[in-house]
N, C-alpha and C positions, 0 to 999 in steps of 0.2 A: 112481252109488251111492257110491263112494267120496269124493266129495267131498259129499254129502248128512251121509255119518258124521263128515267131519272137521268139518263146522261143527257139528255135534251135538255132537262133544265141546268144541270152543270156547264154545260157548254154557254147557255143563256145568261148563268152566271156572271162565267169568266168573260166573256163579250163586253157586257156592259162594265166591267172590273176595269177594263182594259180600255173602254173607250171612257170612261170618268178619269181616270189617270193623265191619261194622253190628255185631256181635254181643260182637267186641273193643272197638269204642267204648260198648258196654253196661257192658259190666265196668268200664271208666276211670272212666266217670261214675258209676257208681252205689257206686264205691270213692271217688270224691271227695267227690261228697256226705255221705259217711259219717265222712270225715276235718272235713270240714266242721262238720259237726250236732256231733258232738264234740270239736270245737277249741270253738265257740261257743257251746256248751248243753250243758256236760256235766251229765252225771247226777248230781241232791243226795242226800245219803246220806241213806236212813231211819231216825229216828229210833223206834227199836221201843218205846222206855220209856215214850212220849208217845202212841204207838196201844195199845197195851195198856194203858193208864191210861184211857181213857174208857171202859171197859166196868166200869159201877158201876153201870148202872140193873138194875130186874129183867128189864124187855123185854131188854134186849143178853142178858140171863145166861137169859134163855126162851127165845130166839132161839139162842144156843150150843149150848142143852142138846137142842134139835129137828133143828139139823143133827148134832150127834155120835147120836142115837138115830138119825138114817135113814143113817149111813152104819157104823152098825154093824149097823144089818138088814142094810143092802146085803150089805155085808160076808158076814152070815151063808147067805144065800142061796144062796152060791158052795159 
């Protein structure tokens, strides 16, 4: 019996050995990639003057005035 429980805990050991590892090398990489993706594609900055300047038609300004009325129903409902 007693040596039934010592491999039990060896095994319980090496489990968690095995999933901290695996789990440590997650973080590595998934920190790498990220250094990566943004060492090599960093983010372009938006230009707001240039989105805001295409809404001149009356669709875009029917389209605005529809979501700001349902999200002030919304709103009112609370």
């Amino acid at each position: 019996m007693t040596e039934l429980m010592g491999r039990g805990i060896e095994l319980m050991f090496v489990g968690m050995s095995v999933v901290f590892l695996f789990l440590t090398m997650l973080v590595i990489a998934i920190n790498g990639m990220s250094l990566f993706i943004q060492r090599f594609f960093p983010d372009q900055p938006v230009n707001i003057k240039s989105t805001s300047a295409k809404i001149n038609t009356p669709e875009d300004k029917a389209i605005i005035a529809a979501i700001t009325a349902a999200l002030i129903m919304h709103r009112n409902k609370k």
